[in-house]
One Martini backbone bead per residue (centre of mass of N, CA, C, O) as a GRO file, in nm:
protein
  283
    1UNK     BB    1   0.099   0.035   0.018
    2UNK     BB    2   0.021   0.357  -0.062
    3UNK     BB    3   0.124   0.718  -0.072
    4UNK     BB    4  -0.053   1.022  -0.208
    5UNK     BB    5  -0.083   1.329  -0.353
    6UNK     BB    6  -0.245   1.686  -0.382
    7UNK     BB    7  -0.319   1.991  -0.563
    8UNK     BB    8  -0.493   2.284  -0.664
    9UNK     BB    9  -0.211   2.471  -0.663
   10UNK     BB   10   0.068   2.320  -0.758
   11UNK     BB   11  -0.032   2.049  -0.887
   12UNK     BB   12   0.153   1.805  -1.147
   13UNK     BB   13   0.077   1.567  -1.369
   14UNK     BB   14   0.341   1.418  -1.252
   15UNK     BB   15   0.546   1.184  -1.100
   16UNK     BB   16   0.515   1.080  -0.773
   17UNK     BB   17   0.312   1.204  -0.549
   18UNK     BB   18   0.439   1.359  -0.345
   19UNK     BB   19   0.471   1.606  -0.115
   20UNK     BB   20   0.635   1.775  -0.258
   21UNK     BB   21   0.473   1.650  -0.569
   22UNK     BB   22   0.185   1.715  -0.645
   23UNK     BB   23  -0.061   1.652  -0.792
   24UNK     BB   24  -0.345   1.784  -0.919
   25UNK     BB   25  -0.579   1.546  -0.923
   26UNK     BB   26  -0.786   1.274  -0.871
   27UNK     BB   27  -0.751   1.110  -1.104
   28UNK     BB   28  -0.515   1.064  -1.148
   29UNK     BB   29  -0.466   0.967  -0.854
   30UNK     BB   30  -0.645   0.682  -0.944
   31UNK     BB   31  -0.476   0.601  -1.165
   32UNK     BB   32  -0.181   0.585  -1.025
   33UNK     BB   33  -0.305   0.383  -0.818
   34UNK     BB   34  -0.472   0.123  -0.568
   35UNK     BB   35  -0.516  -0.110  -0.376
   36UNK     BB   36  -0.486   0.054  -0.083
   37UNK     BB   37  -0.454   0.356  -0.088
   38UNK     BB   38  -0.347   0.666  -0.030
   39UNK     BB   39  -0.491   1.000  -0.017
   40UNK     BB   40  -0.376   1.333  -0.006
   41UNK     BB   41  -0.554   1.673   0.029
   42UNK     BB   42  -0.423   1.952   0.021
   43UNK     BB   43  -0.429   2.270   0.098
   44UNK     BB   44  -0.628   2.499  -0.100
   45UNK     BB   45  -0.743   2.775  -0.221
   46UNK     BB   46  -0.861   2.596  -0.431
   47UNK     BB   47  -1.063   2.418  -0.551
   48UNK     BB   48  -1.184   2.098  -0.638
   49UNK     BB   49  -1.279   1.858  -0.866
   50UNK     BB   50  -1.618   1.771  -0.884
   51UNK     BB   51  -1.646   1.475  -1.045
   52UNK     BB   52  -1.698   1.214  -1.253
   53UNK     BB   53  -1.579   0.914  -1.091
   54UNK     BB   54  -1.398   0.636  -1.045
   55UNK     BB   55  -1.275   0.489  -0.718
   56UNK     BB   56  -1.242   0.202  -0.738
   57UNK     BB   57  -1.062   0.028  -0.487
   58UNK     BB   58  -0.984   0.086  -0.178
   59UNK     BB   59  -0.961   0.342  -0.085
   60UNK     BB   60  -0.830   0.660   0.045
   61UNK     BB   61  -0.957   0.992   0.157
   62UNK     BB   62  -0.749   1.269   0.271
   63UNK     BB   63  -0.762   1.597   0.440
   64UNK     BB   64  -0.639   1.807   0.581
   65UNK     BB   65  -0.871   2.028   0.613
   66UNK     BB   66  -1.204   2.071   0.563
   67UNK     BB   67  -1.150   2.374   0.488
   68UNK     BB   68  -0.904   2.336   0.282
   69UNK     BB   69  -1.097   2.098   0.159
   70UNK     BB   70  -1.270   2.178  -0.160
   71UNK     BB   71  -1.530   2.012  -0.351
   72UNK     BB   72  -1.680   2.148  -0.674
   73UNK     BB   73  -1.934   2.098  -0.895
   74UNK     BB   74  -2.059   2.342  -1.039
   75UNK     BB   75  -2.377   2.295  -1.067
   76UNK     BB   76  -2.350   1.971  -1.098
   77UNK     BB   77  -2.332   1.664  -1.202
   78UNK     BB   78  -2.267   1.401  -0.949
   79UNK     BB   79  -2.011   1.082  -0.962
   80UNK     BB   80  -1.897   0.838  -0.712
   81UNK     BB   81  -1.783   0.556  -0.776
   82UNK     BB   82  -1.701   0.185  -0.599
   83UNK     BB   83  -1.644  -0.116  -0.547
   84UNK     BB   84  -1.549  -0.101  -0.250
   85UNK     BB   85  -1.402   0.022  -0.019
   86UNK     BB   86  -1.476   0.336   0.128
   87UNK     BB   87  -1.275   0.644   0.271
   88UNK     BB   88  -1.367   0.978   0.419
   89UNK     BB   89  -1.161   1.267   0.516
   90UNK     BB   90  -1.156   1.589   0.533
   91UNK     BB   91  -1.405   1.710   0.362
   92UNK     BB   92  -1.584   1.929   0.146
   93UNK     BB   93  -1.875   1.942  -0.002
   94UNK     BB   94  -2.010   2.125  -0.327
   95UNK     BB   95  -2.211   2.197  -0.524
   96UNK     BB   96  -2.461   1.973  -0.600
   97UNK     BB   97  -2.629   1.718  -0.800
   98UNK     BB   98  -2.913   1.494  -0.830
   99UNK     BB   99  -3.053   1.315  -1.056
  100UNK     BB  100  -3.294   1.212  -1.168
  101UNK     BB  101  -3.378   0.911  -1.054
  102UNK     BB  102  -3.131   0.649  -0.954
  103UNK     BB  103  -2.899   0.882  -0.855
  104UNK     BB  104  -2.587   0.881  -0.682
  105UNK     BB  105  -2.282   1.058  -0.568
  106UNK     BB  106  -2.242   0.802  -0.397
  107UNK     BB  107  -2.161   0.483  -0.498
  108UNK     BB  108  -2.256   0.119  -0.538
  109UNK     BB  109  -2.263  -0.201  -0.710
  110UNK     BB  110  -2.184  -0.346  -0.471
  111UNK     BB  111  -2.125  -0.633  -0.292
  112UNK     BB  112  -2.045  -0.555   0.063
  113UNK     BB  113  -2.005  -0.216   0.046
  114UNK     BB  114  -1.804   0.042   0.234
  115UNK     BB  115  -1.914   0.373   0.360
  116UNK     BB  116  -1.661   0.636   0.504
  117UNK     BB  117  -1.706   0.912   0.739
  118UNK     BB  118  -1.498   1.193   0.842
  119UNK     BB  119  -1.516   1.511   0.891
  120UNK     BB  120  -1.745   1.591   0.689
  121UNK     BB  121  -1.883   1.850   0.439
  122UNK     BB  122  -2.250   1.881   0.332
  123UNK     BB  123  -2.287   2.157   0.059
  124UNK     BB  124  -2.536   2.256  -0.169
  125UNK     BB  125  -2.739   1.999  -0.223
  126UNK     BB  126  -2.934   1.880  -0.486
  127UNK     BB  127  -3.248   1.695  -0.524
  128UNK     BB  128  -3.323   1.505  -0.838
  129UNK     BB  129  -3.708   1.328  -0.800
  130UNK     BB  130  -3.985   1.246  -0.993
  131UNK     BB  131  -4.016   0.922  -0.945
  132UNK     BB  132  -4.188   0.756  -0.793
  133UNK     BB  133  -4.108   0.451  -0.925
  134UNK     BB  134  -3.789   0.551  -0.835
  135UNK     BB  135  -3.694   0.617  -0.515
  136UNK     BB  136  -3.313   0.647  -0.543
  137UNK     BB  137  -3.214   0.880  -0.501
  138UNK     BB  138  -2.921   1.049  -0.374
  139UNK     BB  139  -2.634   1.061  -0.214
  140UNK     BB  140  -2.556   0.868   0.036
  141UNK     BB  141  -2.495   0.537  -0.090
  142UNK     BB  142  -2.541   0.200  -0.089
  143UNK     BB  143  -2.590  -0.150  -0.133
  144UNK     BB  144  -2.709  -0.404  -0.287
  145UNK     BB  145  -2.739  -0.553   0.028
  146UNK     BB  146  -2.663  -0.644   0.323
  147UNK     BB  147  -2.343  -0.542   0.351
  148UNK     BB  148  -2.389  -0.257   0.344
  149UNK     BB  149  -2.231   0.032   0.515
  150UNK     BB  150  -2.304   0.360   0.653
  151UNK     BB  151  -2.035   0.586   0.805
  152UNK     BB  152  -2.109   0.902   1.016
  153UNK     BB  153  -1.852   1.080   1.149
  154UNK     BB  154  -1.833   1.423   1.211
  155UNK     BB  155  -2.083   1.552   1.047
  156UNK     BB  156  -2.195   1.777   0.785
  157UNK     BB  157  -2.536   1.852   0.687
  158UNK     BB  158  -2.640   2.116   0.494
  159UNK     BB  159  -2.910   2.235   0.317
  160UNK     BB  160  -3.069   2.013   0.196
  161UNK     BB  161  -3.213   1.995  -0.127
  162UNK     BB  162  -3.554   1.988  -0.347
  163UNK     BB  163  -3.601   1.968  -0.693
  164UNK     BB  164  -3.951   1.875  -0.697
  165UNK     BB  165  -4.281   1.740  -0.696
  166UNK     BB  166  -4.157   1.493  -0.495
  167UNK     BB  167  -4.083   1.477  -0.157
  168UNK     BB  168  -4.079   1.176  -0.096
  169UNK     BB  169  -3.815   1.120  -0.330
  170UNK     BB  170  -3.577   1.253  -0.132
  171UNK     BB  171  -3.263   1.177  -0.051
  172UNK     BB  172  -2.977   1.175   0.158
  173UNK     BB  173  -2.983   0.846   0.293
  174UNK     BB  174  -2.929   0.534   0.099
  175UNK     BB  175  -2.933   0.196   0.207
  176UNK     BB  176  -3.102   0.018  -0.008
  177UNK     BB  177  -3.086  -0.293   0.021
  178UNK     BB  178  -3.178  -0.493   0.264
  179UNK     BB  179  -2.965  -0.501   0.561
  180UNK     BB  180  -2.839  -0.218   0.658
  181UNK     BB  181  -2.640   0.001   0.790
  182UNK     BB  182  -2.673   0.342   0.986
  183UNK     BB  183  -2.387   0.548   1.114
  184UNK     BB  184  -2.442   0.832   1.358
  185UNK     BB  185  -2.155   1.033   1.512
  186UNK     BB  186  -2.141   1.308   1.565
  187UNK     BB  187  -2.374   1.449   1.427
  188UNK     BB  188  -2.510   1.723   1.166
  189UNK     BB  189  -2.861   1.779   1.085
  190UNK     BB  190  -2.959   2.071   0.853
  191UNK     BB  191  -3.300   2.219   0.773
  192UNK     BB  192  -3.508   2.444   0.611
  193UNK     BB  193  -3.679   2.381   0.429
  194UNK     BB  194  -3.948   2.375   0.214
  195UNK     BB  195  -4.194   2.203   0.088
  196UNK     BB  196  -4.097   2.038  -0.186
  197UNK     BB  197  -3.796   2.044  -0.069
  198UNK     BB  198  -3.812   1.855   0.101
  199UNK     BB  199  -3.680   1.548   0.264
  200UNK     BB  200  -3.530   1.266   0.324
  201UNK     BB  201  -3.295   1.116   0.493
  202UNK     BB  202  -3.366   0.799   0.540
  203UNK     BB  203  -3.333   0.512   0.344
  204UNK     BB  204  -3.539   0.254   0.192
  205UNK     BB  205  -3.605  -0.021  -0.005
  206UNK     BB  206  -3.883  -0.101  -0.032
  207UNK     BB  207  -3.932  -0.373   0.227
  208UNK     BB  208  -3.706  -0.288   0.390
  209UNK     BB  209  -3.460  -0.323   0.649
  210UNK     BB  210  -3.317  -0.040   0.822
  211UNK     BB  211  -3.043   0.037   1.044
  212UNK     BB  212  -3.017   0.243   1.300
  213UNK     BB  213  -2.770   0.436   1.446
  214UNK     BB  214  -2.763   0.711   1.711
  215UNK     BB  215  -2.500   0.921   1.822
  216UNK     BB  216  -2.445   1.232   1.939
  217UNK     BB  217  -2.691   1.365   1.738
  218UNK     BB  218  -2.821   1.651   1.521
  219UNK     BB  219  -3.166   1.691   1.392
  220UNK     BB  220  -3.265   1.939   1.205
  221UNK     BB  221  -3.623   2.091   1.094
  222UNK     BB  222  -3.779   2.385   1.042
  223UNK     BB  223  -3.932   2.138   0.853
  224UNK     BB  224  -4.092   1.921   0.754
  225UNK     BB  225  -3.887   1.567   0.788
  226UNK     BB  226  -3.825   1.273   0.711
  227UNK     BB  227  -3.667   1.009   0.852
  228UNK     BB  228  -3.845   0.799   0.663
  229UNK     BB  229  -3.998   0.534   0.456
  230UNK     BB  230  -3.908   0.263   0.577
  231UNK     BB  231  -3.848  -0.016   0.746
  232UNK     BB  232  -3.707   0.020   1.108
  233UNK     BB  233  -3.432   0.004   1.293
  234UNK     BB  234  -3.363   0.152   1.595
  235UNK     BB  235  -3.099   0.348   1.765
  236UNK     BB  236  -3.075   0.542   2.014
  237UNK     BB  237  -2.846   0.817   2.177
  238UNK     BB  238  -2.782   1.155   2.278
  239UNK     BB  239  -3.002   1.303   2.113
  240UNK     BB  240  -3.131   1.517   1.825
  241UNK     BB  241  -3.486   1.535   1.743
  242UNK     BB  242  -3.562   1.803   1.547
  243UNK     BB  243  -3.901   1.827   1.334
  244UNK     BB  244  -3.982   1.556   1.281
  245UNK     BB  245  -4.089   1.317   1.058
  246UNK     BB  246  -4.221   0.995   1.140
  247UNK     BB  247  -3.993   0.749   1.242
  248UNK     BB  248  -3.878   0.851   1.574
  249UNK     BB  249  -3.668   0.796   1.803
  250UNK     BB  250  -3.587   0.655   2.091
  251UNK     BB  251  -3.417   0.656   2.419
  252UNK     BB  252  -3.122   0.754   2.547
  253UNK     BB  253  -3.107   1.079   2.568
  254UNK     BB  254  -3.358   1.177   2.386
  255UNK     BB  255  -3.460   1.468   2.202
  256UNK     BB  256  -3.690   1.748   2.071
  257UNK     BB  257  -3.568   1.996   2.109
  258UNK     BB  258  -3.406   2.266   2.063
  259UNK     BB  259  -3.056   2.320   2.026
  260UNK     BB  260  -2.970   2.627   1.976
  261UNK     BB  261  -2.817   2.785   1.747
  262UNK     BB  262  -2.651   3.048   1.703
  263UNK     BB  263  -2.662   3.006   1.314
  264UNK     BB  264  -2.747   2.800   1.107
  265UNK     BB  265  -2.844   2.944   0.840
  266UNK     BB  266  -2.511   3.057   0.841
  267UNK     BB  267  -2.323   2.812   1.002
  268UNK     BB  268  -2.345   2.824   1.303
  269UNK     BB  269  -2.314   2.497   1.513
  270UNK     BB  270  -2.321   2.602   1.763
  271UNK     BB  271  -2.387   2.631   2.120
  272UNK     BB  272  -2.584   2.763   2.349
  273UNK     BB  273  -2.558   2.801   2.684
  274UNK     BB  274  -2.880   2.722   2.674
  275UNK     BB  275  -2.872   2.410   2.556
  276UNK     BB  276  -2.963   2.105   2.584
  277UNK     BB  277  -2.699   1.985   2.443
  278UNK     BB  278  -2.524   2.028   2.672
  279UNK     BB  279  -2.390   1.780   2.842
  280UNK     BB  280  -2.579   1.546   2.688
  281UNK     BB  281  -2.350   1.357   2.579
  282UNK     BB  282  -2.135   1.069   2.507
  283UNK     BB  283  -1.857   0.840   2.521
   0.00000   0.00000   0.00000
């Protein structure tokens, strides 16, 4: 297994893709990497192109940090496919749609592949979904499989939009088919959307049943969102689940009332120190 690196102001597609002379793409650095390499994206003044590729067989993705690694999809349609486990951390994500039809921006269709986020940051990305009869458009999609699983820690989700004639057809996080689990870990899920706007957050394919579980986690809804779709079981516990609709979990440690952040619509997600969630997550 290998380290290479890339950068969006300095790097240039030649050369051995070290720490001191990194590549420019991340194209270019799937093209000559392989399975099991490890990726590193260093801060740049300029975003990365989120652009649709196929990110091969068990890469691992990770960015200097969250704020200086930002990849920019320019209000294009973005598809990143990836045959086994793919693993992502300290980037974000932005400005980016998902077109009608069946169609997610993190994909596989491999059984048994697992996707994990860690530090991620996911804004502005808009999901196109008319087709009530097959509501499988997503953002972050698991495999169509028993055993493809999806764990995002300390992520942020920052105001999903949707935009269709039916918003009970755009999904978040996708489960796909089977009995995946989907797990939920210090993150903060945010949405402010109105009517059609709206979105469901998790889901699952026909009337499979997908396993949830959330720890220390926030998702605030400041218009009604539905939290699921399809039969699940739920674990929750010392998380904040405010203005959702449908099946809501409930466990040790959750409520119900608003996180109280500082400034959300504007991207400030501490909490105020009148906050319910103060001091009421666990280790």
């Amino acid at each position: 297994m290998s380290t290479f690196y890339i950068n969006a102001d300095v790097g240039v597609d030649s050369g051995a893709g070290g720490s001191g002379a990194p590549w420019l793409t991340l194209a270019y650095a799937i093209t000559h990497s392989t399975t099991g390499d490890t990726i590193y994206c260093q801060n740049s003044v300029a975003t990365y192109a989120f652009i649709t590729q196929d990110l091969g067989t068990s890469r691992t993705l990770i960015g200097q940090s969250t704020a200086g690694v930002v990849f920019d999809g320019a209000a294009a349609q973005v598809q990143w496919s990836f045959s086994t486990s793919l693993t992502i951390s300290y980037i974000t994500f932005q400005n980016v749609f998902c077109s009608t039809g069946s169609s997610q921006i993190f994909y596989t269709p491999t059984t048994g592949t697992s996707l994990a986020f860690t530090s991620c940051v996911f804004r502005t990305i808009t999901l196109y979904n008319d087709n009530v009869y097959s509501p499988y458009g997503g953002i972050i999609s698991g495999s169509g499989s028993t055993t493809g699983n999806i764990t995002l820690t300390n992520c942020l989700i920052d105001k999903p939009l949707s935009n269709t004639t039916d918003s009970s057809n755009n999904v978040y996080i996708f489960g796909g088919d089977g009995t995946p689990t989907i797990t939920l870990i210090n993150c903060t899920i945010y949405s402010n959307a109105t009517g059609t706007s709206k979105i469901d957050f998790i889901f699952s394919r026909d009337d499979n049943t997908i396993n949830i579980v959330l720890k220390n986690t926030v998702i605030q809804a400041v218009t009604s969102v539905d939290y699921n779709h399809q039969p699940m079981t739920n674990t929750a516990t010392y998380s904040c689940l405010n203005g959702l609709t449908g099946t809501v979990p409930t466990g040790t440690g959750v409520i119900t009332t608003d996180p109280l952040f500082v400034d959300a619509p504007n991207a400030n997600f501490n909490l105020r120190s009148i906050s319910p969630c103060v001091d009421s997550g666990s280790l």
